[in-house]
Residue, then its C-alpha position, 0 to 999 in steps of 0.5 A: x742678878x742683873x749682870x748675870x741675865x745681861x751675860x746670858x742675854x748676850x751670849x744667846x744673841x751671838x748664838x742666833x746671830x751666828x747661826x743665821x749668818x753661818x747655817x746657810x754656809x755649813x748646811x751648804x758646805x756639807x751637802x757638798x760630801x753628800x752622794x744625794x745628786x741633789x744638794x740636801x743635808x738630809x737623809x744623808x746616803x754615802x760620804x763622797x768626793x765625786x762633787x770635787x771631781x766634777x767640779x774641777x771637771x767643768x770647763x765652764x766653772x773653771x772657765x767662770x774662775x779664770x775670768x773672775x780673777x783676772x777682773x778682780x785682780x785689774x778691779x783692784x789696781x784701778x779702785x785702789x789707784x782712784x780709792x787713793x787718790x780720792x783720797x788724798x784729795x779730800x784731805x787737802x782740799x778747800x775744807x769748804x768743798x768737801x762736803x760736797x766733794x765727799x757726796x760725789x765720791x760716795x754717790x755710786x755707791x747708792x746707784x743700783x748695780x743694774x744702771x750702773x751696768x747699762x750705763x757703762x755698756x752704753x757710755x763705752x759703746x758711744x765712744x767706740x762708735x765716736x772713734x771709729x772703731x771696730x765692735x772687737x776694739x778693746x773699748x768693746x772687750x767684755x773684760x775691760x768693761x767689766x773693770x771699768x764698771x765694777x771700779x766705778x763704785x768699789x773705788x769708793x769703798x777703797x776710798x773709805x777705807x783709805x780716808x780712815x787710815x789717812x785721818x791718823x797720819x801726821x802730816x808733819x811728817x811729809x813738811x819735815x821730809x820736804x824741809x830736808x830737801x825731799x821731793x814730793x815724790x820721794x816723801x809720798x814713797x818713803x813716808x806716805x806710802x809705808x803708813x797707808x800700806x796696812x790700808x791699802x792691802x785691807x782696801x785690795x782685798x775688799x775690791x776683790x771680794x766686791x768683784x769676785x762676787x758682783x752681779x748686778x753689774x757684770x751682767x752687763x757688761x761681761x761680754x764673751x768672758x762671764x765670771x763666776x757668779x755669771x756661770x753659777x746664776x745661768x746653771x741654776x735655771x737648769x737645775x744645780x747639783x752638789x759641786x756647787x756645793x763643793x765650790x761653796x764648801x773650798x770658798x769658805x774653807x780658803x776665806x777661814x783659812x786666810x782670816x785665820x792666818x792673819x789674825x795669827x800675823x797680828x798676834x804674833x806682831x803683837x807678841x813680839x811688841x810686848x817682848x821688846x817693851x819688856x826687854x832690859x838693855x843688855x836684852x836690847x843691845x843683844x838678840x831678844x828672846x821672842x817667845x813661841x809662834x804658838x806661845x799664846x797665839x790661839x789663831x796659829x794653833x787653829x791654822x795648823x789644825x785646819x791644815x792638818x785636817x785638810x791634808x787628812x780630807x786629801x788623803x782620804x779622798x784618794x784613797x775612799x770608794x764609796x761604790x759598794x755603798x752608792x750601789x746599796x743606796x740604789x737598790x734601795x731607793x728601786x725597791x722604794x720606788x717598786x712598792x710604791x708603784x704597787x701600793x699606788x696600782x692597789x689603791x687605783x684598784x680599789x677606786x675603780x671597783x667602788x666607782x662600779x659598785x651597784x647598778x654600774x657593776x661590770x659582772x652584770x654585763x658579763x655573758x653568762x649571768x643570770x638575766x633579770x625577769x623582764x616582761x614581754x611586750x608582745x603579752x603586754x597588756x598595759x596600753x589604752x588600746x587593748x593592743x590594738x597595734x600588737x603585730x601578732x593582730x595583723x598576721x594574716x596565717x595566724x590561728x587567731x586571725x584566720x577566717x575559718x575560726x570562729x573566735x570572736x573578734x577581741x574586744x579588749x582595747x577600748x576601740x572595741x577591736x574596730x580596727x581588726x582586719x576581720x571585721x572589714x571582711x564582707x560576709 
C-alpha cells in the first residue's frame, strides 16, 4: 500500500513539475497558429501561418539572428579554450592551491550580469583610450565586446563540465605515450583530446545556449549589433505580436528536434555495444549483424515522426488560405463592437433621464406646457406696508389716485397710507 501511494505520488509530481516547466512553452508555441493580432490561446479565431511570414519578413529579427550566431558561435571557441585550460590546470596544480584556484575560477559566475557588462564596457574603453585608438577600433566593436563579456563567465561553466569528464581520465595514459617517445603535444592530441571530445561538445552547446540567451550582459555591451533577446526585449515595450510566438514555437521545435536526435545517437551506440559484446568469434572475425536503427531505439521512431509532421505543417502552410475565415472572424468582431455601442448608448440614455427626473425634468422647460398658477406681486398683499411701495400707488393717471376721485386714501398698510401722494395736496 505504501509503495503504491509513493508510485503514485511521484508520478503526479512529475505531471506538475512538467506542466510548470513546459505550459508557458506550449500555451506560447500555440497562440503562434492563432489569427488573434495578439498572442492569446483563447478564444481561438482561424488556423494561420501569416506570424511565420512575418517573421521571416522582420529585418531587425532576422538581423537580431545573424548577430546572436556570430557571438554565440566566437563565445564558444573563447569558453571552451579557457573552460579547457582552466581545467587542465587544476588537476596539476599544488593540490594545496586549488581550492583557492577553484574559488577564483567559479567567481563570476556569482558576479551579476549587469557588472559584469558595465565592467567589460569600461575596462575595454581605458585600454582603448591607453592605445590610442580611434572609438571604431575593434577594441570598440559591439561584437568583440560582447564576446569578451559573456566569455568571462560561461567559461566557467565549460570548465565544470570539463573538470567532470577529466576526473575519470587516467592519466597513465599520457606517462605511457610519453615513455614511448611522444611529445607532450602528440599525447594531449592523440590520447587527451579523443577522451575529453564528448565534454567539450557538451561544454560547446551550453556556451552557446548561454550566449544565445544573455541579457544581462549584452545589454552593455552590444553596440550597433544587437542580438536577439536585444530586439525582442525593446518590441516588447511597443507591444508584441504573435511572430513572436513563432519564433518561440521553431526554438523549440529545433531544441526537440536535436535532443531527440542525440538521445537516438547514443541509443543506437548502445546497441550496437551490446551486439559485439553478444557476438561469438566467428561473429567477430567476420561482419556482425547489427540490429535495426528503429529496432528498440524509441528516440529515432519519435525524430521520424517529428520529421514527417514538420514536412506535413510545411505543406499545409502553403497550400491553406484562412482568408475567407479571418473575414468571418471580422465581421463578427464589427457586429460585437455595434451592439455594444447601442447597448452602451441605451444605458447612457436611461441615466440621463433618471438624473432629470422631478423638479429638474427638461419637459417642464419646453414652450408650450402648462405654466404653474403663481401669484401676482402687484395684488400681493403680504408685506408689512400695505403696498405702500406698489408702483400702481405712484401713478399720477390713474383712476385710483386721481384728484377728482373721492375714494378715500387707503389705509391698508400700517403706516396708515402716510406716504400717499394725496395727502400732501393742499386742500
Amino acid at each position: 500500500m505504501n509503495n503504491s501511494f509513493l508510485r503514485v505520488s511521484i508520478w503526479v509530481y512529475l505531471v506538475i513539475f512538467f506542466l510548470y516547466l513546459l505550459g508557458p512553452l506550449v500555451i506560447m508555441s500555440v497562440t503562434a497558429f492563432n489569427s488573434s493580432a495578439f498572442p492569446r490561446m483563447t478564444p481561438w479565431e482561424c488556423l494561420t501561418f501569416q506570424w511565420f511570414g512575418e517573421l521571416f519578413q522582420d529585418q531587425r529579427i532576422l538581423n537580431g539572428i545573424k548577430n546572436s550566431l556570430i557571438i554565440g558561435a566566437g563565445t564558444v571557441v573563447l569558453s571552451v579554450a579557457m573552460g579547457l585550460a582552466g581545467a587542465l590546470m587544476l588537476t596539476q596544480i599544488w593540490p594545496k592551491l586549488r581550492a583557492t584556484y577553484y574559488t577564483v575560477i567559479i567567481a563570476p559566475i556569482l558576479i551579476p550580469g549587469v557588472v559584469l557588462g558595465i565592467s567589460t564596457l569600461v575596462f575595454w574603453d581605458r585600454i582603448n583610450r591607453v592605445l590610442g585608438l580611434g572609438a571604431d577600433s575593434f577594441l570598440s566593436n559591439g561584437i568583440f565586446l560582447t564576446v569578451i563579456g559573456q566569455s568571462t563567465f560561461i567559461a566557467s561553466y565549460c570548465m565544470l563540465v570539463l573538470v567532470a569528464r577529466l576526473q575519470r581520465y587516467d592519466i597513465a595514459l599520457t606517462e605511457a605515450a610519453l615513455d614511448l617517445g611522444a611529445t607532450h603535444a602528440q599525447a594531449f592530441r592523440k590520447i587527451l583530446l579523443p577522451f575529453m571530445r564528448p565534454a567539450i561538445a557538451s561544454a560547446a552547446v551550453l556556451a552557446f545556449l548561454a550566449s544565445f540567451e544573455n541579457y544581462n550582459t549584452t545589454t552593455f555591451t552590444f553596440g550597433e549589433y544587437p542580438t536577439l533577446t536585444i530586439e525582442l526585449a525593446q518590441k516588447v515595450r511597443y507591444g508584441i505580436t504573435p511572430s513572436i510566438s513563432a519564433l518561440a514555437f521553431i526554438i523549440v521545435a529545433l531544441t526537440v528536434f536535436f535532443a531527440l536526435l542525440n538521445e537516438a545517437k547514443l541509443k543506437r551506440q548502445e546497441l550496437v555495444a551490446a551486439a559485439r559484446r553478444e557476438a561469438t568469434v566467428e561473429e567477430l572475425a567476420g561482419k556482425i549483424k547489427l540490429p535495426s536503427f528503429f529496432a528498440g531505439n524509441m528516440a529515432a521512431v519519435l525524430v521520424v515522426v517529428f520529421a514527417v509532421a514538420t514536412i506535413t505543417v510545411v505543406g499545409t502552410a502553403t497550400a491553406y488560405n484562412p482568408g475567407q475565415c479571418i473575414a468571418n472572424i471580422r465581421e463578427q468582431k464589427q457586429l460585437e463592437a455595434e451592439q455594444r455601442i447601442q447597448e452602451l448608448r441605451q444605458q447612457r440614455e436611461e441615466r440621463r433621464q433618471r438624473r432629470f427626473e422631478g423638479v429638474f425634468d427638461p419637459d417642464e422647460l419646453r414652450p408650450g406646457t402648462e405654466e404653474k398658477d403663481t401669484p401676482d406681486p402687484a395684488e400681493s398683499n403680504n408685506s408689512g406696508f400695505g403696498n405702500i411701495f406698489a408702483p400702481n400707488t405712484l401713478g399720477g393717471d390713474s383712476e385710483e389716485n386721481s384728484p377728482d376721485t373721492e375714494t378715500p386714501p387707503s389705509n391698508n398698510g400700517n403706516s396708515g397710507g402716510a406716504f400717499d401722494p394725496n395727502s400732501l395736496n393742499s386742500e
